[in-house]
C-alpha positions as CSV (number, residue, x, y, z in Angstrom):
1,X,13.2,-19.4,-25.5
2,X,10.2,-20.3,-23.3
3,X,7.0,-21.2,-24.5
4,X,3.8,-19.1,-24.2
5,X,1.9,-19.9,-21.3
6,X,-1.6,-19.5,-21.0
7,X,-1.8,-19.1,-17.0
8,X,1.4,-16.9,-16.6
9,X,-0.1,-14.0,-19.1
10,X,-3.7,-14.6,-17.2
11,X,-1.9,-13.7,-13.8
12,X,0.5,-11.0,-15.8
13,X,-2.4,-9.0,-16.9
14,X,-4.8,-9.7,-13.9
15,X,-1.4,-7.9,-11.7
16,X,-1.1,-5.2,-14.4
17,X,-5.4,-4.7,-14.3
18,X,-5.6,-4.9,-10.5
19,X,-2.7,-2.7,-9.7
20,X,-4.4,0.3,-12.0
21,X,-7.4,-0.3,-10.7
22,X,-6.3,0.5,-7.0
23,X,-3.7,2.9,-8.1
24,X,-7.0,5.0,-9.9
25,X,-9.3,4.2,-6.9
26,X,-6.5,5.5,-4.1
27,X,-5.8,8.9,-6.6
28,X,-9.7,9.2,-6.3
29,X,-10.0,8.6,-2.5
30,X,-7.4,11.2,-2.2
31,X,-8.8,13.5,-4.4
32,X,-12.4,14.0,-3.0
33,X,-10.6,14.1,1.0
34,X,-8.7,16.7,-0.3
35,X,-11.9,18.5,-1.9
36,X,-13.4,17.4,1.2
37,X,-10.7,19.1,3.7
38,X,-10.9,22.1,1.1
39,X,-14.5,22.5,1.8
40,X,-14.4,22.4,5.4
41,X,-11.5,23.7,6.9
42,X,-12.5,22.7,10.5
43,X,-13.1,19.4,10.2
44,X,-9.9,19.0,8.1
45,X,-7.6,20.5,10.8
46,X,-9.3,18.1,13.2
47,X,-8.6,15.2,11.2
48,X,-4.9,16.6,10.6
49,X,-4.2,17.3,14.4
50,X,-5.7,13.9,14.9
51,X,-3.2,12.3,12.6
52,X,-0.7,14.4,14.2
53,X,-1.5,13.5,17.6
54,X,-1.6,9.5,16.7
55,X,1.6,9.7,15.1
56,X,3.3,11.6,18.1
57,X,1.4,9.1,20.6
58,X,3.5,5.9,18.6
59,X,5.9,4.4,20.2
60,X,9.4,4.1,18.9
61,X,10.3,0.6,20.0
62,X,7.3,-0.8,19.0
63,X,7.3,1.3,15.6
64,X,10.7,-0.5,15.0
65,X,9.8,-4.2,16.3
66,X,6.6,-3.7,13.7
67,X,8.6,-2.9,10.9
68,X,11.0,-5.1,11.1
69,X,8.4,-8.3,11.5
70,X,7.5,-6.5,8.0
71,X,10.9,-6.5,6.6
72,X,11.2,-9.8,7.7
73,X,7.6,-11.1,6.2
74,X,9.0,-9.6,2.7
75,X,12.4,-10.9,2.6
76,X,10.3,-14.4,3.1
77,X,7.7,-13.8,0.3
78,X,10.8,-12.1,-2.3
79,X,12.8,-15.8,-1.4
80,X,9.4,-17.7,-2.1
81,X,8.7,-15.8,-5.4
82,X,12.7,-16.4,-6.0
83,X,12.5,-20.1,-5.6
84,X,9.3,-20.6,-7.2
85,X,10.5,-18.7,-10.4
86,X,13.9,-21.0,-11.1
């Protein structure tokens, strides 16, 4: 059995209070855009067309080469965590 380690609960509760803390603030952002776009139908059909538009506009290729430099930059970081972990 491992022994208790100050640092590794520090940086296991700082993950767990930082990740509810932006999950609570991205709920609320989403919230008052919605009450937002409720309000004001115009401008919210704007802002959807506009989104619609920009996501029409991207390019396939370049979608693809951009996600897999992602995929790549994850695999990395996962086999970084992996080897720092054992």
């Amino acid at each position: 059995m491992e022994s208790f380690d100050l640092f590794h609960f520090y940086r296991f509760l700082l993950t767990v209070v930082v990740t509810v803390y932006g999950l609570i603030r991205l709920t609320l952002f989403i919230w008052r855009w919605q009450g937002l776009a409720d309000r004001t139908q115009g401008g919210a059909m704007v802002l959807y067309r506009y989104f619609v538009v920009l996501l029409l506009r991207a390019r396939f290729r370049r979608f693809l080469l951009e996600l897999s430099a992602i995929g790549g930059l994850a695999a990395v970081l996962v086999l970084l965590i992996l080897w720092h972990w054992r």
